[in-house]
N, C-alpha and C positions, 0 to 999 in steps of 0.2 A: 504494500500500500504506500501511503505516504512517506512513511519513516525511510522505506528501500527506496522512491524516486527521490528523496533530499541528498539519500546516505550516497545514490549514484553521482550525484548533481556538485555533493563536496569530491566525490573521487575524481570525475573530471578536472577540477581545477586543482587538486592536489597531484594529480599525476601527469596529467594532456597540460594545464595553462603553467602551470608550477604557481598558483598565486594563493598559498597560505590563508591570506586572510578572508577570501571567499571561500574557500575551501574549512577554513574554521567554522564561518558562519554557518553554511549547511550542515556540516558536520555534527555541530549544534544543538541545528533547530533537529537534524534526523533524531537525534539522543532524547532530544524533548520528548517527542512524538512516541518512541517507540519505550521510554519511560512511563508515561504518561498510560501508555497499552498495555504496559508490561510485557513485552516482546523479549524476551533475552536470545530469541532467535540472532538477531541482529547487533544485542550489545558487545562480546566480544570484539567484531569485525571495526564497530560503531569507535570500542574506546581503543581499539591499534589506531586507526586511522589518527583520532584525536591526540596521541600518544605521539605517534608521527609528525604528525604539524607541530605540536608545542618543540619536537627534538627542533626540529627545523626552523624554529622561533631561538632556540638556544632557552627554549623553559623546559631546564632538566628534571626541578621538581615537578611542575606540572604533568611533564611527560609521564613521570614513573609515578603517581599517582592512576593517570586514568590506563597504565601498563598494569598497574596492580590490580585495579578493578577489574579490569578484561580478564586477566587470567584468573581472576576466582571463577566468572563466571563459566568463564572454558573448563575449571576441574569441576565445576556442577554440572555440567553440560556433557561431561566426559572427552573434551575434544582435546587431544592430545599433539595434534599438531597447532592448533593455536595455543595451547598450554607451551608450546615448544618455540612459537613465532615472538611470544609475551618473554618470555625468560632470556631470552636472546638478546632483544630490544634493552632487556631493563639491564643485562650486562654489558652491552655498550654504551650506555648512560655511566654504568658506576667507572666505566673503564675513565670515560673522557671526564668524570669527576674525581679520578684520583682515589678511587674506593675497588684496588686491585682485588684484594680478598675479597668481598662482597662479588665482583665480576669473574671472579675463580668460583667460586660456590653456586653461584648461578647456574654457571655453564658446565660443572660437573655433576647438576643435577638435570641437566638435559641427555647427558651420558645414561645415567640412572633410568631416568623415564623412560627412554628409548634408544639403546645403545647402536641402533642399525637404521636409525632415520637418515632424511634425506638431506640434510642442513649438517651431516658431519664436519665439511668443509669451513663450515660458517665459525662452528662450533670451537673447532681445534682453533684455525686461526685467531680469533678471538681470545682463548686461552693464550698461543702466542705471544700476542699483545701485552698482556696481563702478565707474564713474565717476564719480557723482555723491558716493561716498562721497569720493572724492579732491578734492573740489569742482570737477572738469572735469565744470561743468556745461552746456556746447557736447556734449559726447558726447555725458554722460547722456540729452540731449531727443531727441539724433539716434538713436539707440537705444531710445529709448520711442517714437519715432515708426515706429520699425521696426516695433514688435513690436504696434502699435496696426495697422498694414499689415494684419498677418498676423492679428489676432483672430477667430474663425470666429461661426457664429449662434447663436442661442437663448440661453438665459441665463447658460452659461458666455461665452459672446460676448460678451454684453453689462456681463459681469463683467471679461471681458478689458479692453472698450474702457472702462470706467470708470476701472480702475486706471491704465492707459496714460495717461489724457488727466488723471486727478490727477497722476500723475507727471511728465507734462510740463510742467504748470502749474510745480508745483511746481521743477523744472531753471528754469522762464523766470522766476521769481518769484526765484529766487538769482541769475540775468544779471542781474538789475534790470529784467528786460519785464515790467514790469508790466498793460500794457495787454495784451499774447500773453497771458498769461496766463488774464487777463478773460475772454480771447474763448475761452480751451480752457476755462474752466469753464461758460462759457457753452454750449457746445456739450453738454454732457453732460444 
């Protein structure tokens, strides 16, 4: 009904215009609406999206607030791949907040939930990150090399596997391997 032709109408402009602030508005008024019904068909999708704009605002708390609300209603809902898109989300909120361990516990509890999901990739490198920011850069490579395992085909693949293998360089190039390093830039 209504609530899905707003919740369309913020996607549009969140992903086709890139313009945030219409994009908040619908996004919004869809929440209203589908509150107001009680629809939780739609809240998950409702507070990523919301969650997403505010990232993209630079409102971190905001973000991980309506990230937090979505994933409760995804584990009442039982939906495990949005339980999975939320936990993701709100780990690279703690990441670029400087809350490494909070963004470790996140993402090893996506391991947990579902250790053969399709966001492996997402997953490790993230972790990665979260290591490599604390200069445990022995993780970080062992983690980029996870998630270079798990990069699938075609040109997100090969988007995957570019990132993974700069990122490893880059962990081996802070060891001091410089020579590893060489050889993963080589390889790409």
């Amino acid at each position: 009904g209504l609530a899905l032709h707003l919740m369309r109408k913020g996607n549009y402009f969140l992903t086709i215009t890139g313009d945030y602030n219409m994009a908040d508005e619908f996004l919004l008024n869809s929440l209203e609406v589908a509150l107001t019904l009680d629809d939780k068909r739609l809240l998950p999708s409702l507070y990523n999206r919301l969650g997403g704009v505010n990232f993209g605002f630079g409102k971190f708390e905001e973000a991980i607030l309506y990230f937090d609300k979505g994933r409760k209603i995804a584990e009442e809902l039982g939906r495990k791949n949005e339980i999975l898109d939320f936990s993701i989300n709100l780990a690279v909120i703690e990441i670029k907040l400087q809350h490494y361990d909070i963004a470790k516990k996140e993402l090893l509890n996506c391991l947990k939930l579902d250790p053969d999901n399709d966001q492996l990739p997402k997953i490790y490198n993230n972790l990665g990150i979260s290591y490599a920011r604390i200069d445990k850069y022995d993780s970080a490579a062992y983690y980029y090399q996870k998630s270079l395992k798990y990069c699938g085909n075609g040109n997100s693949g090969d988007r995957c596997r570019a990132s993974a293998i700069n990122n490893i360089a880059v962990a081996e190039i802070n060891q001091g391997k410089d020579r590893e390093a060489l050889k993963s830039y080589e390889s790409l």
